[in-house]
C-alpha positions in Angstrom: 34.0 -22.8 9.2 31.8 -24.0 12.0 31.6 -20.9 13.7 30.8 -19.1 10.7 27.2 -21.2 10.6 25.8 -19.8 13.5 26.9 -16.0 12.8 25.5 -16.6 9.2 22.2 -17.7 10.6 21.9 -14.8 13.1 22.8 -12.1 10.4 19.8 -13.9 8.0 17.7 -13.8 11.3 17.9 -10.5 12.3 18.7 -8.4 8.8 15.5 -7.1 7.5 14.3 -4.2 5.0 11.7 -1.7 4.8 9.8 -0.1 2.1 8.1 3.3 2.0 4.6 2.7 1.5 3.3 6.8 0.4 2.8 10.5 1.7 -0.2 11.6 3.3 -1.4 15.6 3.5 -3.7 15.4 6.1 -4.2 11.5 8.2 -6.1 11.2 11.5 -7.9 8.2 12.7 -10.7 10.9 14.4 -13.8 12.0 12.5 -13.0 15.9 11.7 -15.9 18.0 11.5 -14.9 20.1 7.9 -17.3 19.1 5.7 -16.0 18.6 1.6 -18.1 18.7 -1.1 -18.5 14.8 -2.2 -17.2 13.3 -6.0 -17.8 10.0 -5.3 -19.6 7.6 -2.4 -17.4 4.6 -3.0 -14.1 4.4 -4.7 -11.1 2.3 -4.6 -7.5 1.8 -5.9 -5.3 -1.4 -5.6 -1.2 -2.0 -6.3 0.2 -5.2 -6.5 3.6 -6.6 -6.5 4.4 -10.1 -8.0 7.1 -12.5 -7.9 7.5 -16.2 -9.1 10.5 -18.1 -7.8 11.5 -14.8 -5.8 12.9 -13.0 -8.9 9.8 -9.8 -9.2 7.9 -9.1 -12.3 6.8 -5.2 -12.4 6.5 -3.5 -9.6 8.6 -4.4 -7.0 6.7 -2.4 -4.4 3.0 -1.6 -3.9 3.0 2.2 -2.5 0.1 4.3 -1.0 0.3 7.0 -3.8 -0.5 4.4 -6.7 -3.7 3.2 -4.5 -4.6 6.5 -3.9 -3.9 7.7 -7.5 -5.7 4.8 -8.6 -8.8 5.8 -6.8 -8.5 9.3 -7.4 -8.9 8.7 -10.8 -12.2 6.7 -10.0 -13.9 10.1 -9.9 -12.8 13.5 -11.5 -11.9 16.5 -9.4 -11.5 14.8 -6.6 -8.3 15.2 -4.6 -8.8 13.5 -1.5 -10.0 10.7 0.3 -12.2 11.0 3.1 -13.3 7.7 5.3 -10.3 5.8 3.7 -9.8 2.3 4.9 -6.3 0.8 3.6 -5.8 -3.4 3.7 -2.5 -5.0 3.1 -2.8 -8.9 0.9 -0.3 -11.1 0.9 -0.2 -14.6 -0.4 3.3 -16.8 -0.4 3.9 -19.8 -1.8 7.3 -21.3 -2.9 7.0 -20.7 -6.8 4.3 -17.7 -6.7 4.2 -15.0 -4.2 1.9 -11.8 -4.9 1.6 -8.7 -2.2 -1.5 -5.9 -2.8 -2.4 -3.0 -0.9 -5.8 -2.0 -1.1 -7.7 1.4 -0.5 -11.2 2.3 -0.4 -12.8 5.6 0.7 -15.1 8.5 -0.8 -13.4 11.1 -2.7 -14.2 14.6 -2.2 -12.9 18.0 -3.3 -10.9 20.5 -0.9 -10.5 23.1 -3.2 
């Protein structure tokens, strides 16, 4: 039983999981040059995932298609987001946690 401690600590340790957070079309962190006709200046779109005494309520997972969805909707026609800035919230606490991502950007039309 004693050697079982430390193996069962290691696995705990070292085991992890991963989550996929959306698709993107089109990403680059350079400015392009295409011009597209602008819906909106400012819009934004948030998901949150909540949990009290680690058991979740809702969504287990905040994803980058709800955000954008979510600020897509902000203004109509739109399809994309140009100058998009995402931000990733977390707050833990033993009885409460809550995790958010955030995106803001200005939505423009490509077609």
């Amino acid at each position: 039983m004693r050697s079982l401690v430390p193996l069962l600590l290691l696995l705990a340790v070292t085991l992890g999981c991963s989550t996929r957070v959306g698709d993107l079309t089109i990403a680059s962190h350079r400015k392009v040059e295409k011009k597209f006709p602008v819906v909106a200046e400012k819009v934004e779109g948030s998901d949150c995932a909540t949990s009290v005494l680690f058991f979740p309520i809702g969504n287990t997972n905040p994803t980058g298609d709800a955000v954008i969805d979510a600020a897509l909707a902000q203004a109509e026609g739109a399809d994309a987001l140009v100058d998009a800035t995402f931000s990733w919230y977390q707050l833990v606490t033993l009885l409460y946690n809550r995790v958010c991502l955030r995106v803001e950007g200005t939505a423009v039309r490509t077609r």
